[in-house]
C-alpha positions as CSV (number, residue, x, y, z in Angstrom):
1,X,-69.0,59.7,-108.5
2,X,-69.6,61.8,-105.3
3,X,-67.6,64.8,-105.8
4,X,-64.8,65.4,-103.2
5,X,-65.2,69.1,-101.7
6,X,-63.3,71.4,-100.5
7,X,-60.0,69.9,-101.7
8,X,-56.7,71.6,-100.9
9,X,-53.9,72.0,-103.8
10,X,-50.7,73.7,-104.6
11,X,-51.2,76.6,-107.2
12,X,-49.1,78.6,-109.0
13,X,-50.9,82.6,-109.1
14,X,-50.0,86.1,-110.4
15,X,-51.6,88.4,-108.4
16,X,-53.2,92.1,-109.5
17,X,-51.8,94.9,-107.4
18,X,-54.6,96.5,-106.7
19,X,-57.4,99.0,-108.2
20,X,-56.3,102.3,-109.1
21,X,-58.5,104.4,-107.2
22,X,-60.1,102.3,-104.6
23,X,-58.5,99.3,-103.6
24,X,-56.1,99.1,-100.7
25,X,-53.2,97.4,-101.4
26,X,-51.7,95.7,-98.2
27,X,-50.6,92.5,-97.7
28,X,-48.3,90.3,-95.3
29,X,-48.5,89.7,-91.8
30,X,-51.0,90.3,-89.4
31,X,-49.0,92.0,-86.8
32,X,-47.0,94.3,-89.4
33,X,-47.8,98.0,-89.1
34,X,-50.6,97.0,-85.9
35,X,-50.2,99.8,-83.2
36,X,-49.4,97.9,-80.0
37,X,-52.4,98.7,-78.3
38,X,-53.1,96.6,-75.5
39,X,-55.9,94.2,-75.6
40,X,-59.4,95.2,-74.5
41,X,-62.1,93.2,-73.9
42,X,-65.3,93.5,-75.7
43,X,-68.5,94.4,-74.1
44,X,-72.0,92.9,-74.5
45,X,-71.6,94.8,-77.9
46,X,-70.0,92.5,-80.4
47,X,-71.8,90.8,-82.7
48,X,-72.2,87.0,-83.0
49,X,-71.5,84.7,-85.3
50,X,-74.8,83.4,-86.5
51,X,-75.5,80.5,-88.2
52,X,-77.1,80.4,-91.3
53,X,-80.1,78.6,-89.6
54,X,-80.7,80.8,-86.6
55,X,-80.2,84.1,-88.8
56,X,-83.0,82.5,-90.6
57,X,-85.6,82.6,-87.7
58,X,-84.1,85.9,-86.6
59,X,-85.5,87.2,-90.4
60,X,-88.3,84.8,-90.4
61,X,-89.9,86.6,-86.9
62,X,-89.1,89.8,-88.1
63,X,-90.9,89.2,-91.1
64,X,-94.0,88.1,-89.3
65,X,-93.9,91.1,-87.3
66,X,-93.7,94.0,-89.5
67,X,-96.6,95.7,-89.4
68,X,-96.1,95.7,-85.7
69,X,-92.8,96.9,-85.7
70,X,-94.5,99.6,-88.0
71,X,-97.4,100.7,-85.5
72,X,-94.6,100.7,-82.9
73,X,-92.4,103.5,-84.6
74,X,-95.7,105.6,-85.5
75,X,-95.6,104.8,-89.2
76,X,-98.3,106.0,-91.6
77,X,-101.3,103.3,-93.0
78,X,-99.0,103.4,-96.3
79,X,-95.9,102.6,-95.0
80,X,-94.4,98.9,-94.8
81,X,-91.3,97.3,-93.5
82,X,-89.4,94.7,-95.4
83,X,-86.6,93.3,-93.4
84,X,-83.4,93.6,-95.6
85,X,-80.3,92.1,-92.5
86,X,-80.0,91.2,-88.8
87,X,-77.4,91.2,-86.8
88,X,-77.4,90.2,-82.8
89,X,-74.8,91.1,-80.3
90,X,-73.8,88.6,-77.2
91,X,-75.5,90.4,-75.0
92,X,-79.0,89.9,-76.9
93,X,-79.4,93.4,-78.7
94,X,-80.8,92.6,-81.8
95,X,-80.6,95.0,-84.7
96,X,-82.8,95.0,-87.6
97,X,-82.2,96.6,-91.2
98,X,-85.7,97.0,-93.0
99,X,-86.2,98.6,-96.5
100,X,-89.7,100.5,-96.5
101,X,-92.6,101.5,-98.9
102,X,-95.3,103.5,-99.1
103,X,-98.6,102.3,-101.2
104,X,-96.4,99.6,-102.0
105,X,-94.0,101.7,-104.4
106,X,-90.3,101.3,-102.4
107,X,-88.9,104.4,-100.5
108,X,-85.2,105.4,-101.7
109,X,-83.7,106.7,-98.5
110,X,-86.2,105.0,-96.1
111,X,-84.1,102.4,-94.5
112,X,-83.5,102.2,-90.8
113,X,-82.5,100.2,-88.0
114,X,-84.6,99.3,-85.4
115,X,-82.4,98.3,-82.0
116,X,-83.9,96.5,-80.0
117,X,-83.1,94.7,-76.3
118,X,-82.4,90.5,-75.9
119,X,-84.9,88.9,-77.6
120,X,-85.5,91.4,-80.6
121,X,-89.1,93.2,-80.5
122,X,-90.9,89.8,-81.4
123,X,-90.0,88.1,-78.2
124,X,-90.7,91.6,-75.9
125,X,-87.3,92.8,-76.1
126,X,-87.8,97.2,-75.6
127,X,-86.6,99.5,-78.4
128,X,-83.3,100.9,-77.2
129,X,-83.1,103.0,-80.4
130,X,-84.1,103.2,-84.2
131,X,-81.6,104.7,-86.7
132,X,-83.1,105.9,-90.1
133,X,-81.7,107.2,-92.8
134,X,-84.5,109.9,-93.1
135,X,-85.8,112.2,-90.5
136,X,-88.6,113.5,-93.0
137,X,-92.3,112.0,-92.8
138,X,-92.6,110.1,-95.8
139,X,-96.0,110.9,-98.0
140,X,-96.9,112.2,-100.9
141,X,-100.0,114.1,-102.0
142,X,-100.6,111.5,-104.6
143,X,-99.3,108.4,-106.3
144,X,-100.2,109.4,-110.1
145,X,-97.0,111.0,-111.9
146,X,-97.5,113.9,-113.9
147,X,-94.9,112.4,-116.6
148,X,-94.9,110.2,-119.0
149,X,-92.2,107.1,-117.9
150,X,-90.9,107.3,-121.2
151,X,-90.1,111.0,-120.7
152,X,-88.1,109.9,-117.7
153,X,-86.5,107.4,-119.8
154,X,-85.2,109.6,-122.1
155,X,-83.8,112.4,-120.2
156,X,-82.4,109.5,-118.3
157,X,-79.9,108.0,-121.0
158,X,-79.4,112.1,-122.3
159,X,-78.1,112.3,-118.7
160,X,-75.8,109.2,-119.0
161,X,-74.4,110.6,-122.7
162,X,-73.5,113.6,-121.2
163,X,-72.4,113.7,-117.3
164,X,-70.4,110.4,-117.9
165,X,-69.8,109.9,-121.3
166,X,-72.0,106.1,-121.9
167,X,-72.2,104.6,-124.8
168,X,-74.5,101.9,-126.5
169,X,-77.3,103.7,-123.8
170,X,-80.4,101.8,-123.7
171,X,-82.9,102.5,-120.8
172,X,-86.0,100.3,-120.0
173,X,-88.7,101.6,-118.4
174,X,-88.5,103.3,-115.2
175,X,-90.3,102.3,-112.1
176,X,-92.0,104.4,-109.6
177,X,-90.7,105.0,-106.3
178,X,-90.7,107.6,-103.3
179,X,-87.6,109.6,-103.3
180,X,-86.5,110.1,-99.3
181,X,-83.0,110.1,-99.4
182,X,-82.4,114.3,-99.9
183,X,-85.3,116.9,-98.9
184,X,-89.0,116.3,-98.6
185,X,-90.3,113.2,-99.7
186,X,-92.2,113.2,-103.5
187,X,-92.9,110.8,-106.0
188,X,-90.1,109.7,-108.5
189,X,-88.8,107.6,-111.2
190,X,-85.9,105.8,-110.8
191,X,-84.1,104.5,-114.1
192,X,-81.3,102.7,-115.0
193,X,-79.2,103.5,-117.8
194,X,-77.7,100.1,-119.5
195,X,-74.9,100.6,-121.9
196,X,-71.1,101.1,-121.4
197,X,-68.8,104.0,-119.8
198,X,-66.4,105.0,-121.3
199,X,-63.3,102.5,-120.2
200,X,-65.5,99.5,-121.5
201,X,-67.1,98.7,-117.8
202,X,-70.7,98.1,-118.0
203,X,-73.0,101.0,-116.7
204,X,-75.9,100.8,-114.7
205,X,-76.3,104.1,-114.2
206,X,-79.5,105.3,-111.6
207,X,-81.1,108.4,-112.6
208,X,-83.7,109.8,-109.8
209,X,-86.8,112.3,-111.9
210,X,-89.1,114.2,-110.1
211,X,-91.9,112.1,-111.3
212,X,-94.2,115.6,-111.1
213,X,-91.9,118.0,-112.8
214,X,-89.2,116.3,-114.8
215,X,-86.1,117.7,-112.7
216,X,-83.3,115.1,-112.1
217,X,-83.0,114.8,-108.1
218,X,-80.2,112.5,-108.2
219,X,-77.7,109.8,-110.4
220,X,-75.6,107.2,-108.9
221,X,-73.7,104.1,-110.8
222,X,-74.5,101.2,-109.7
223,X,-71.1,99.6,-111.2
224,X,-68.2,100.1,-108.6
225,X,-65.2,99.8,-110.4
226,X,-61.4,99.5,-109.8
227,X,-58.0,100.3,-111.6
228,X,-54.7,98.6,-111.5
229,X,-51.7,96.6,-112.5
230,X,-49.8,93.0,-111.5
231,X,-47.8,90.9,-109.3
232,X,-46.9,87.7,-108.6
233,X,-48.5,86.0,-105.3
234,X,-46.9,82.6,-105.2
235,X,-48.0,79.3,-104.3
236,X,-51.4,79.2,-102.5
237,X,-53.7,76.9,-101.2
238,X,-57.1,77.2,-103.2
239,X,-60.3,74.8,-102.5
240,X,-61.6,73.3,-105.5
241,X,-64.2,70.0,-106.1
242,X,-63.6,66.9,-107.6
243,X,-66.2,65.6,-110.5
244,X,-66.5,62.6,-112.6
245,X,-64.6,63.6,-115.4
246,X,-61.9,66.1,-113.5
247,X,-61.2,68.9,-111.1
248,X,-63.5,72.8,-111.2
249,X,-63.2,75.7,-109.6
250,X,-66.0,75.3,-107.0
251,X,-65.3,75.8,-103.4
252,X,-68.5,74.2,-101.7
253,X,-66.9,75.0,-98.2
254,X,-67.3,78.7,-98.6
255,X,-71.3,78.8,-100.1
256,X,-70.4,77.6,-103.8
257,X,-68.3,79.9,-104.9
258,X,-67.2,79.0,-108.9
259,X,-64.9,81.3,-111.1
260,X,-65.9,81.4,-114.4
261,X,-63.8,82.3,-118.0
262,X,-65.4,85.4,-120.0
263,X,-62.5,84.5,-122.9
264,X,-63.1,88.3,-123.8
265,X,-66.5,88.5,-123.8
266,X,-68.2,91.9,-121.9
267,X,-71.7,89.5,-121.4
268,X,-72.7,86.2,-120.5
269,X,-71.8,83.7,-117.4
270,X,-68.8,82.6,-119.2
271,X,-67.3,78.9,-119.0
272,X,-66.9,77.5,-115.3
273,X,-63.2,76.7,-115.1
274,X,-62.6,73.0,-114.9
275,X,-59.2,70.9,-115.3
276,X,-58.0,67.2,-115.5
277,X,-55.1,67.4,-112.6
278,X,-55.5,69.3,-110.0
279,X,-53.1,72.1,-110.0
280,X,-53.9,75.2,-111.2
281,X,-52.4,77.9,-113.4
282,X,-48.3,78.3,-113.9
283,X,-48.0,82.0,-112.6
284,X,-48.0,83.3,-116.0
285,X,-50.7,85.6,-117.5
286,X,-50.5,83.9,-120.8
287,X,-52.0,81.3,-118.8
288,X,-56.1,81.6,-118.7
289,X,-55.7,79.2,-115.2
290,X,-53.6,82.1,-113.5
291,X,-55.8,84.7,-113.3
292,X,-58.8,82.3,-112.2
293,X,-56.1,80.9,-109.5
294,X,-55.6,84.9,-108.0
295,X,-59.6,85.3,-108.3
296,X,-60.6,82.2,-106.4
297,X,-57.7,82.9,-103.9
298,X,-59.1,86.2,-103.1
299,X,-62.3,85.1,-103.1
300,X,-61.9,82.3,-100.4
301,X,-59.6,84.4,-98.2
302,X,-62.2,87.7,-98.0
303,X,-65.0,84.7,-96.9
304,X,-62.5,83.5,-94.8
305,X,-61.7,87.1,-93.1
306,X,-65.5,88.0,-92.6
307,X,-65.9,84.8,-91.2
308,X,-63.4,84.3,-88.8
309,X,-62.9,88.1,-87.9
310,X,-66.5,89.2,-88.0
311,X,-69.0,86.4,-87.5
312,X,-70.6,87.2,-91.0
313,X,-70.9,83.9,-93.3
314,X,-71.2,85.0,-96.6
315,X,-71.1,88.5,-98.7
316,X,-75.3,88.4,-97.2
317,X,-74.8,86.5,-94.3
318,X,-76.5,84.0,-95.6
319,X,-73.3,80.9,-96.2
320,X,-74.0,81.8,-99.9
321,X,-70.9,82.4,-102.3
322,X,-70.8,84.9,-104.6
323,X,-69.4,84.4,-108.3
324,X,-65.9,85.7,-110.1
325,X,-65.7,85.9,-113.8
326,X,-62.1,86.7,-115.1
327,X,-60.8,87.9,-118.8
328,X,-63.4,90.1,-119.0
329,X,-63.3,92.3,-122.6
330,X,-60.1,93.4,-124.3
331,X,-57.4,95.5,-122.5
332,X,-60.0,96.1,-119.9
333,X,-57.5,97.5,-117.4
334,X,-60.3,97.5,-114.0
335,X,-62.1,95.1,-111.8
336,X,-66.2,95.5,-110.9
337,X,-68.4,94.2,-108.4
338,X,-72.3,93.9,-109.7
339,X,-75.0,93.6,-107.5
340,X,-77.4,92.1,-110.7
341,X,-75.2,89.3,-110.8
342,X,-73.7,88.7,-107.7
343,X,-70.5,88.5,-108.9
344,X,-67.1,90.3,-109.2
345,X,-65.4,90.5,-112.4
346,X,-61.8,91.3,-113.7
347,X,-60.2,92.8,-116.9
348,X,-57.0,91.4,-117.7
349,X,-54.8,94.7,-118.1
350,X,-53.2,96.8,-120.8
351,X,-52.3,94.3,-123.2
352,X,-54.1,91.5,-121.9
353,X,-51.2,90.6,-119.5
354,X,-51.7,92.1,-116.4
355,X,-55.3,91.0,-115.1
356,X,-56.4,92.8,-111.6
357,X,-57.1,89.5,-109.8
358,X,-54.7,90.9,-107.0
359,X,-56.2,90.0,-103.2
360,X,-57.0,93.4,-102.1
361,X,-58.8,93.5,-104.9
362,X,-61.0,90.6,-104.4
363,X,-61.3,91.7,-101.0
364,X,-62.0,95.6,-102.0
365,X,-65.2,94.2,-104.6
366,X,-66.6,92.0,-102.4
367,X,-66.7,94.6,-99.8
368,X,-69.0,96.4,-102.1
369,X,-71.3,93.5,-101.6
370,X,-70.9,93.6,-98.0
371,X,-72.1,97.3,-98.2
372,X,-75.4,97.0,-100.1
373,X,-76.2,93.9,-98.0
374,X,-76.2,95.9,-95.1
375,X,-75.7,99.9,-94.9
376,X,-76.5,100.0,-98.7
377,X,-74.5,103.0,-98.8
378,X,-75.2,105.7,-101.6
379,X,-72.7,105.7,-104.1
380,X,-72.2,109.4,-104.7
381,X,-71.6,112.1,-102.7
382,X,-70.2,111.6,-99.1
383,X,-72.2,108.1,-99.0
384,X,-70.1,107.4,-101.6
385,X,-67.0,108.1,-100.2
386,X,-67.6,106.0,-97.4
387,X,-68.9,103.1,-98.8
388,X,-65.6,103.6,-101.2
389,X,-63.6,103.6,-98.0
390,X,-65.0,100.5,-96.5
391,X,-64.4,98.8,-99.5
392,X,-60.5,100.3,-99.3
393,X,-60.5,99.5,-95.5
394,X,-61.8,96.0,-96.0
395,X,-59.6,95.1,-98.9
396,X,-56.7,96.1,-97.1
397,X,-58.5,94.1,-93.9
398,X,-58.5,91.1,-95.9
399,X,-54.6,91.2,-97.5
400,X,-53.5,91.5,-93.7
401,X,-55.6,88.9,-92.7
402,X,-54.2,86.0,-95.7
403,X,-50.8,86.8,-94.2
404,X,-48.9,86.1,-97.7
405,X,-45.6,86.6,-96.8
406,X,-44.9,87.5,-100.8
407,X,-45.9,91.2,-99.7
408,X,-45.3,93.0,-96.5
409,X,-48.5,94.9,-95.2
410,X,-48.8,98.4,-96.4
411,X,-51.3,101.2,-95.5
412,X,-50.0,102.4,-98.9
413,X,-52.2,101.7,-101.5
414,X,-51.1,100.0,-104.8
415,X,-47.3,100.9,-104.2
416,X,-46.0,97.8,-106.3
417,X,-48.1,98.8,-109.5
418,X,-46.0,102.0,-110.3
419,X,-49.6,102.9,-112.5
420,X,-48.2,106.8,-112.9
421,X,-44.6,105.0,-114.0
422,X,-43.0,106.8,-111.1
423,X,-42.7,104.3,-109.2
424,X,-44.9,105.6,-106.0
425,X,-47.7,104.0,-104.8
426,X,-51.5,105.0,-106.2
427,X,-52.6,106.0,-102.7
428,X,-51.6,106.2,-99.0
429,X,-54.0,106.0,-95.9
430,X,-51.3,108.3,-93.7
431,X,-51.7,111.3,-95.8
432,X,-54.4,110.6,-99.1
433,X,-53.6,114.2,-100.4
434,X,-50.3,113.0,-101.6
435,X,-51.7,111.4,-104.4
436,X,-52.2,114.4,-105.4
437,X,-56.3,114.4,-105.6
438,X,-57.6,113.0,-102.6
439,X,-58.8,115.1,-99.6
440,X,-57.1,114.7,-95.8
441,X,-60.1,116.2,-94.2
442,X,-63.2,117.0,-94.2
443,X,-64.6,120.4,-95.5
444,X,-68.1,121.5,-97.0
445,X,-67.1,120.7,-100.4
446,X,-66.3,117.2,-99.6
447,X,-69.6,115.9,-100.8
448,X,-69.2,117.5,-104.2
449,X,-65.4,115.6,-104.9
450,X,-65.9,112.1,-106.8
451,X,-66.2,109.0,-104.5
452,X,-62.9,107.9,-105.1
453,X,-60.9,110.8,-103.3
454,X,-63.5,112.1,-100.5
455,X,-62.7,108.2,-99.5
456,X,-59.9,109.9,-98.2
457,X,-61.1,111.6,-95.3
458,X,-62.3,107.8,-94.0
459,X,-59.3,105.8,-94.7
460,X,-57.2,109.1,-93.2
461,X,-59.7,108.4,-90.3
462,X,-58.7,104.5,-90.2
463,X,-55.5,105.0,-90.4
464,X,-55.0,107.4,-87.4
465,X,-57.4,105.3,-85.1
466,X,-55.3,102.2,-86.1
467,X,-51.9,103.6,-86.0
468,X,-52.0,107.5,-84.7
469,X,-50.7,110.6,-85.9
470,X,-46.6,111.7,-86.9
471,X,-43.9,109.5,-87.7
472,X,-43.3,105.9,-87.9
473,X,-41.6,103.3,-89.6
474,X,-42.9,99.8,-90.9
475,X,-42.3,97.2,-93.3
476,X,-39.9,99.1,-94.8
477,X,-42.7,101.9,-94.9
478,X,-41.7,105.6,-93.8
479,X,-45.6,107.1,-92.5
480,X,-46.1,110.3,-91.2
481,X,-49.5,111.1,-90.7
482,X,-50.9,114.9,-89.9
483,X,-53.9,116.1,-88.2
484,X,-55.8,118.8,-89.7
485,X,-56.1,120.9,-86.3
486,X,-52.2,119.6,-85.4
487,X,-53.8,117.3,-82.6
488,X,-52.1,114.1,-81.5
489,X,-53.5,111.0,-82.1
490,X,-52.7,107.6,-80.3
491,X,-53.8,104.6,-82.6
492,X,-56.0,101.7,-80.9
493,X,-54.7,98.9,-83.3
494,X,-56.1,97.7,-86.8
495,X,-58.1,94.6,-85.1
496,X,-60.5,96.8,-82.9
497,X,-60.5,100.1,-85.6
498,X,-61.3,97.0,-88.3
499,X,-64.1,95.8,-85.6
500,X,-65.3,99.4,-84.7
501,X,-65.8,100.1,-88.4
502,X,-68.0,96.7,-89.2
503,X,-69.9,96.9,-86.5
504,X,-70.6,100.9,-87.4
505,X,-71.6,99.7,-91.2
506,X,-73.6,96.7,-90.8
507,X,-75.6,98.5,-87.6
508,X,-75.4,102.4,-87.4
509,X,-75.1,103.4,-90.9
510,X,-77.4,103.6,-93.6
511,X,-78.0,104.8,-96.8
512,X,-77.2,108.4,-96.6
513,X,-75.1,108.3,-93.9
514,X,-72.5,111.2,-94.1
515,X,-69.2,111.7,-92.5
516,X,-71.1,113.5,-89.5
517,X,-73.2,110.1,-89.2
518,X,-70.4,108.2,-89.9
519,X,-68.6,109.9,-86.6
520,X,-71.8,109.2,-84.5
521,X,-71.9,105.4,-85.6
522,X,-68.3,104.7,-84.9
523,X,-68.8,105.9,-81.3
524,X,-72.1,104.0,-81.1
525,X,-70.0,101.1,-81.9
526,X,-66.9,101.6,-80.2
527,X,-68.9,102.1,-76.9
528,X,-71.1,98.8,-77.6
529,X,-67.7,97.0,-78.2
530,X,-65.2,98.8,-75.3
531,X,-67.5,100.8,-73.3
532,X,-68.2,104.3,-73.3
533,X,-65.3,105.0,-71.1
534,X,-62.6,103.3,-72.8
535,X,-59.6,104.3,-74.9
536,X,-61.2,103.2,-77.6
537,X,-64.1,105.6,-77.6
538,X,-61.5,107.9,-77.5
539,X,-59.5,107.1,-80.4
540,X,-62.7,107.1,-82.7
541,X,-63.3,110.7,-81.0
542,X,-59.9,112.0,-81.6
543,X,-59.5,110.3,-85.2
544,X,-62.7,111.9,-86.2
545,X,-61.3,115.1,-85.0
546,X,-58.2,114.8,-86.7
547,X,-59.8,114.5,-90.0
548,X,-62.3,118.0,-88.8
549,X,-65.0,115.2,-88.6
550,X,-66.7,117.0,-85.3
């Protein structure tokens, strides 16, 4: 029988309020808590929506044109370009991500973003600009290490034991690769750690050697993780596909997307959910359906919101859905998104009763896939707080978007999942140091705080552009946002500050963007979207500012 796709039914769904320490937790209306900005209207700037067929032949020419690209921006005979993303604007700019290598081994910190005028450099267009995430030369004296890869190896997974406390480590062999991201380019290993942390979510830690002398240049996990407790979201609307022999949880109008049953397990694909009626889950945990229900739900409305709000059709752009496993392990009380796998996965709580399937959470994870598809921000250091903040931004973006009138918008985080049993929320946007850990502003140390709380500094940012500094009341929701030099701040509205920050990710940043960068690309973007002498501009400017971003 020819399955029916894309079928519409009435499910019943217990929603996860959010991940402790980076998912936003906002949902309702659109307009709720919106500063009422007065439209703008966009300049040549904003991206376009591209189909998957033309961003095809935008990737295809690229590709055929690397090695001129290459010549053009005064590479060395070593280096090569891979194209990695495209995006074009409606005025014809075309910007392309590449990834690059040098005698063939790939260069960590070597991405960059060639800008180019309508038609893209294939067709003639001029180079208005190139943004790289390295201003060093990249080259190396020579390609032959020094150590032994199994030394590497080793000190990697000692390195795992001890700075994050991973179990079961196992740690294949390394590969060789150019280390760019920090200093002067030299040779490297990279390795990643397998194993577990120590809350049961799988590690993948990456551990950067000095291929030459042993020292450890650099470790980033390559797990993102999230924390968090549940709530009830009501009756939705979920896509699902009709077979021969039933109903399964496959949306086919949003790239494929299926949501699979780990039972427990920490490994495997798990069991593709599948059903003889076509209704869904009874809003119970106790129910295996529910969780898959709040986990497809969050799925199809974060494709819906890039889609729809930014042009972008897919996690990659490319109309391909990613995958959701649910019931993952045994009192696994977080949510991950992994890269390997293309997938997001939740643990079903303390207990097993309370599984993080909420919709900013589905929206935060996915935005991590959003990220490394594009900026492929660093996940440590201030990288890392950004690319946590864009994951807290987007999630947020995406629970405003769905409208579910179950919860009223809120630019505090988690505030239904009372996880300290106080019965405050995990984390608020207007002022992040009153959870207690994360920072307001920026300072020198802010690279040296854990991901989770220099995130602070961005989503104060986001907050201030969208809604402005001091007082105000929504939703029920007393906010009263400072400055760090006492400055005033008049908010543009979340639709252009959630705009201003996509278009800054996906073409301004890249992998080791820091807050600095990350002020520069939000005016580049800004002023591509609202011109360079609009209030917009301005807020970005004065939000930065406000956070001692200068």
């Amino acid at each position: 029988m020819t399955p029916h796709i894309s079928r519409k039914t009435r499910v019943t769904s217990a929603a996860v309020a959010a991940a402790a320490l980076l998912v936003a937790g906002i949902t309702a209306a659109n307009t709720a808590g919106a500063s009422p900005a007065p439209a703008a209207t966009p300049h040549g700037g904003a991206p376009l929506a591209l189909s998957t067929s033309h961003r095809a032949e935008l990737l295809h020419d690229a590709s055929a044109a690397t090695a001129q690209t290459a010549k053009a921006l005064g590479l060395g005979s070593q280096e090569k370009l891979v194209v990695k993303d495209v995006i074009k604007d409606a005025d014809g700019t075309v910007h392309t991500r590449y990834d690059r290598t040098f005698g063939g081994l790939p260069v960590l910190g070597g991405d960059l973003v060639v800008h180019t005028a309508k038609g893209g450099a294939v067709k003639g267009g001029a180079v208005k600009g190139v943004t790289k995430a390295t201003k060093a030369n990249v080259k190396v004296a020579s390609l032959t290490a020094k150590i032994a890869p199994k030394a590497a190896a080793l000190a990697a997974e000692s390195t795992a034991t001890k700075t994050i406390g991973a179990k079961k480590v196992d740690a294949p062999a390394p590969r060789k690769v150019i280390w760019a991201a920090k200093g002067t380019p030299v040779l490297a290993y990279e390795t990643v750690v397998g194993g577990v942390q120590k809350d049961g979510t799988p590690n993948q830690l990456h551990v950067i050697t000095d291929a030459n002398t042993g020292k450890k240049l650099f470790q980033f996990q390559g797990i993102e993780t999230g924390v968090g407790n549940s709530e009830y979201a009501g009756k939705v609307d979920l896509a699902s596909k009709k077979g021969g022999s039933g109903y399964e949880l496959t949306d086919d109008s949003r790239g494929g997307h299926q949501t699979f049953n780990l039972s427990g397990s920490e490994s495997g694909d798990g069991k593709l959910f599948t059903n003889s009626t076509d209704t869904w889950g009874d809003g119970k945990p106790s129910n295996p359906e529910t969780a898959a229900v709040d986990a497809a739900y969050g799925a199809q409305e974060t494709w819906d919101y890039y889609k729809n709000v930014h042009g972008r059709s897919g996690i990659k752009g490319d109309g391909k859905g990613a995958t959701s496993r649910v019931h993952y392990g045994q009192n696994y009380v977080n949510a991950f998104w992994d890269d390997s796998c293309f997938c997001m996965t939740y643990g079903d709580g303390e207990g097993n009763n309370k599984p993080l399937t909420a919709l900013d959470v589905a929206g935060h994870e996915m935005s991590h896939g959003v990220t490394s598809a594009t900026a492929g921000l660093e996940y440590s250091g201030e990288s890392g707080g950004l690319n946590e903040a864009t994951s807290d931004i987007f999630g947020a973006s995406v629970a405003f978007y769905a409208k579910n009138p179950t919860e009223p918008g809120s630019y505090f985080i988690g505030k239904k999942i009372d996880i300290n049993g106080d019965g405050k929320p995990l984390r608020y946007m207007d002022k992040p140091s009153k959870d207690g850990q994360s920072l307001d502003s920026w300072s020198a140390d802010a690279g040296n705080v854990d991901v989770h709380y220099s995130s602070g500094i961005a989503n104060h940012f986001f907050y201030l552009l969208s809604e402005g500094s001091g007082p105000k009341d929504a939703n029920g929701d007393h906010y009263d946002s400072p400055t760090a030099d006492g400055s005033k701040v008049t908010g543009i509205g979340r639709d252009k500050a959630e705009k201003i920050w996509f278009k800054a990710l996906t073409t301004y940043m890249t992998s080791t963007t820091d807050y600095k960068a990350a002020r520069e690309a939000t005016v580049k973007a800004a002023t591509d979207l609202y011109g360079a002498d609009s209030a917009e501009v301005k807020g970005v400017e004065s939000a930065w500012t406000g956070v001692n971003v200068k």
